[in-house]
N, C-alpha and C positions, 0 to 999 in steps of 0.2 A: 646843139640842134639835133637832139640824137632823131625824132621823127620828121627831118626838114621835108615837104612834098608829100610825106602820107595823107589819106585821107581815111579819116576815121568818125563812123558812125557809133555814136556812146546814146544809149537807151537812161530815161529818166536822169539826164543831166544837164535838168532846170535846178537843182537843188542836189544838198547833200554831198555823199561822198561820187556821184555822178558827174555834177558840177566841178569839184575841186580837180576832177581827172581830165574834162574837159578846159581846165583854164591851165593844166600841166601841158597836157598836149600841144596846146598853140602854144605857149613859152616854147616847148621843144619843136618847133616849127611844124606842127601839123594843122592840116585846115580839116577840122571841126563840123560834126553834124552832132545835134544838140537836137535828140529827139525825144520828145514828151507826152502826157497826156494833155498838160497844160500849154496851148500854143503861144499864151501870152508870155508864159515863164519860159517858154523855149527862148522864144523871140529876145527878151531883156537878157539871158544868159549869150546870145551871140553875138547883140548890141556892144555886151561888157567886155568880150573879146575881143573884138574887134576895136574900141574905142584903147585898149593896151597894143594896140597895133598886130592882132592877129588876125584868122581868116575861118571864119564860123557862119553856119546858115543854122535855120530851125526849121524843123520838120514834126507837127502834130504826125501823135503814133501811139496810138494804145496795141501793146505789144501782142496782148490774147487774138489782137482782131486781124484775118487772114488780107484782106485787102488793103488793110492802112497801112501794113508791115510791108508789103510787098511797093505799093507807092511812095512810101519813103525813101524805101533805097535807091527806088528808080530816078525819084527826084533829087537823090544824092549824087549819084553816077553820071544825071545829068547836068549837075553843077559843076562836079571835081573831075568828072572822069573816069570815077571808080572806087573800089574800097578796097583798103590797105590792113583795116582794123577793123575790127567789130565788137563793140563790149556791150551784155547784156547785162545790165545794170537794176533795171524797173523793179521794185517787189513790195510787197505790204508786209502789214504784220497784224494779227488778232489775236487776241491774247484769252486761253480759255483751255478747261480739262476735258479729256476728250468724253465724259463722259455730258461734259455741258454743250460740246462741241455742235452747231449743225452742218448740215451736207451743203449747203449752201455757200460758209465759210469756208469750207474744207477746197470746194471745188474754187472759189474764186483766189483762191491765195495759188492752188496749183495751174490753174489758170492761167496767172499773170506770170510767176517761177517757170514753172515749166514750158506750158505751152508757147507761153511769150519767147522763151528760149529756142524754142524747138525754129516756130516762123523766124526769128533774126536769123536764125544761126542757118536756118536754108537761102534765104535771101542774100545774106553773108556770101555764102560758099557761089552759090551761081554768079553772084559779082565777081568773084576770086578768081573764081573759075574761067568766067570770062576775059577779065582783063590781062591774064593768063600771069600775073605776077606775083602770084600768091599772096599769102595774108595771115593776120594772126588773130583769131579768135581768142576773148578773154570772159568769162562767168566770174559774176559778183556771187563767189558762194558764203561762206560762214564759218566760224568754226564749229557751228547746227549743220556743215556738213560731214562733221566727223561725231560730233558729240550729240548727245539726247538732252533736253533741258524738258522739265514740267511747262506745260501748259501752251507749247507751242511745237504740239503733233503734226501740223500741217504744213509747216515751216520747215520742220527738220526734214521731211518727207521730202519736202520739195527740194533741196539745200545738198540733200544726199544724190538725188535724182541727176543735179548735177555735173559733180563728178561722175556718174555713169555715162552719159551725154559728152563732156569734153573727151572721154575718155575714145568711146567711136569716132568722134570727128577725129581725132588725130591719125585715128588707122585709115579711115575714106579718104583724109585731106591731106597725104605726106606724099601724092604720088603728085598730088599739084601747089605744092611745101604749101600747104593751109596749116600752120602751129596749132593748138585751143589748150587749153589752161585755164585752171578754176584761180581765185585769189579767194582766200579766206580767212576776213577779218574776225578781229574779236569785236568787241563791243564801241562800238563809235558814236560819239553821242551825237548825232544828225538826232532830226525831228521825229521820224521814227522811233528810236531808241527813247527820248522823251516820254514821248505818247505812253512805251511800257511802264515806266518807273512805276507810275502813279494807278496804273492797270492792273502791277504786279504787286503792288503793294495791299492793295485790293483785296486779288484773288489769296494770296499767303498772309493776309492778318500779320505784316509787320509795315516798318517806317518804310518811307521813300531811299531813306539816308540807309536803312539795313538792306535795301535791294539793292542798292548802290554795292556797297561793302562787301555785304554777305552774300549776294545773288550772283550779279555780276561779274565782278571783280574779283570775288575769291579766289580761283585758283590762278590768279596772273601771278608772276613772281614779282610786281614792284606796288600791285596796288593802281594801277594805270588805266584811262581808256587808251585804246589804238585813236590814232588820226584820223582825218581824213588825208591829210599832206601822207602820212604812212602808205597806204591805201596807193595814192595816186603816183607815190615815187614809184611800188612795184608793178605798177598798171604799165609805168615808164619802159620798166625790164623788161615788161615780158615781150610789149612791143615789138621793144627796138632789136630784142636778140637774134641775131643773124643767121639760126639755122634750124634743125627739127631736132636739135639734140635736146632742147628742153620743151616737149610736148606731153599731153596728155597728163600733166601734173598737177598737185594741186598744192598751193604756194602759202600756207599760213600765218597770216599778221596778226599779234593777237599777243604780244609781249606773255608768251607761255603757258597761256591758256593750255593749249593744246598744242604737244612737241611730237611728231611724227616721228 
């Protein structure tokens, strides 16, 4: 029960690698805020922990938007107590050359990546702050935030953006021990990931099966996607680690895509 009594606020985990870290959490005894755009799928994701005997509420939250971000956590705080953890999760994906690209896409993906990041991660810290117990800020980045991939300029942009972002919180938030830390997977085949195959297969005039192989997955050393279970054990870490000696980092899943 390495989070027994934290309370943690996890963004866009109705689904995906969101979800899987939210059903880790309560295993490791933490009670669970499950905040989405979707309030139905919030709501059945807190149902489903709960019914394995854990302690999860749901909180409608589109992350770009400054008041739903901010009454979330209010209505978290005044459930649990306060927040322990905070992981920005939420993020799209569009798939396109930047010279195909519009400013439309561009802004709605930084939007949701960054800005969505920016309101947690304040509403985060005043929680932190206030309950005066500190806490551990976690960014769902990528290995798009070390690496350039075609056709997803607004993604890497954002992914990169980041790491610059965990990178200040750790310097504002170690005098009141606020941790932050990026996790950056490789390719996980959540629904998202999906949606590209067939997107990217598209845009580069090859098979599904050579986006897989040859896009993808090339430079892994085994041929592998990462997990979501991968994902959600080091969500686990970064949590639970008991001091600021591992802040401001950024932590790559991604079976060697990309070796720091």
């Amino acid at each position: 029960m390495l989070l027994k009594d934290k309370v943690a606020l996890i963004t866009g985990a109705a689904s995906g690698i969101g979800k899987e870290i939210a059903m880790e959490y309560a295993k490791q005894g933490a009670k669970v805020v499950i905040a989405d755009l979707a309030l139905a799928a919030a709501q059945a994701a807190a149902d489903e922990i709960g019914k394995a005997g854990g302690t999860a509420m749901a909180v409608q939250m589109n992350v770009a938007d400054e008041a739903q971000v901010d009454q979330g956590f209010a209505d978290a705080v005044k459930a649990y107590g306060g927040i322990d953890v905070m992981i920005s999760n939420a993020g799209i994906q569009i798939i396109a050359a930047v010279v195909d690209s519009t400013l439309d896409n561009w802004k709605k993906i930084l939007d949701i990546h960054l800005d969505g990041a920016f309101l947690t991660t304040r509403a985060a810290m005043r929680a932190m702050i206030a309950g005066g117990r500190g806490g551990s800020i976690i960014y769902m980045g990528s290995v798009h935030s070390h690496e350039g991939s075609p056709l997803k300029a607004p993604y890497v942009t954002a992914k990169h953006g980041l790491i610059g972002l965990a990178k200040v919180v750790a310097k504002e938030g170690a005098k009141d021990k606020i941790r932050s830390n990026v996790i950056c997977p490789g390719f996980v085949r959540t629904p998202l990931v999906e949606k590209q195959i067939p997107e990217q297969a598209r845009e580069l005039s090859i098979s599904e099966d050579d986006v897989v192989k040859k896009v993808m997955l090339k430079d892994t050393v085994d041929g592998e996607f990462t997990t979501t279970r991968d994902v959600a054990e080091t969500a686990v870490f970064l949590a639970a680690f008991p001091s600021n000696a591992l802040t401001g980092q950024s932590i790559v899943v991604s079976h060697g895509w990309f070796m720091q």
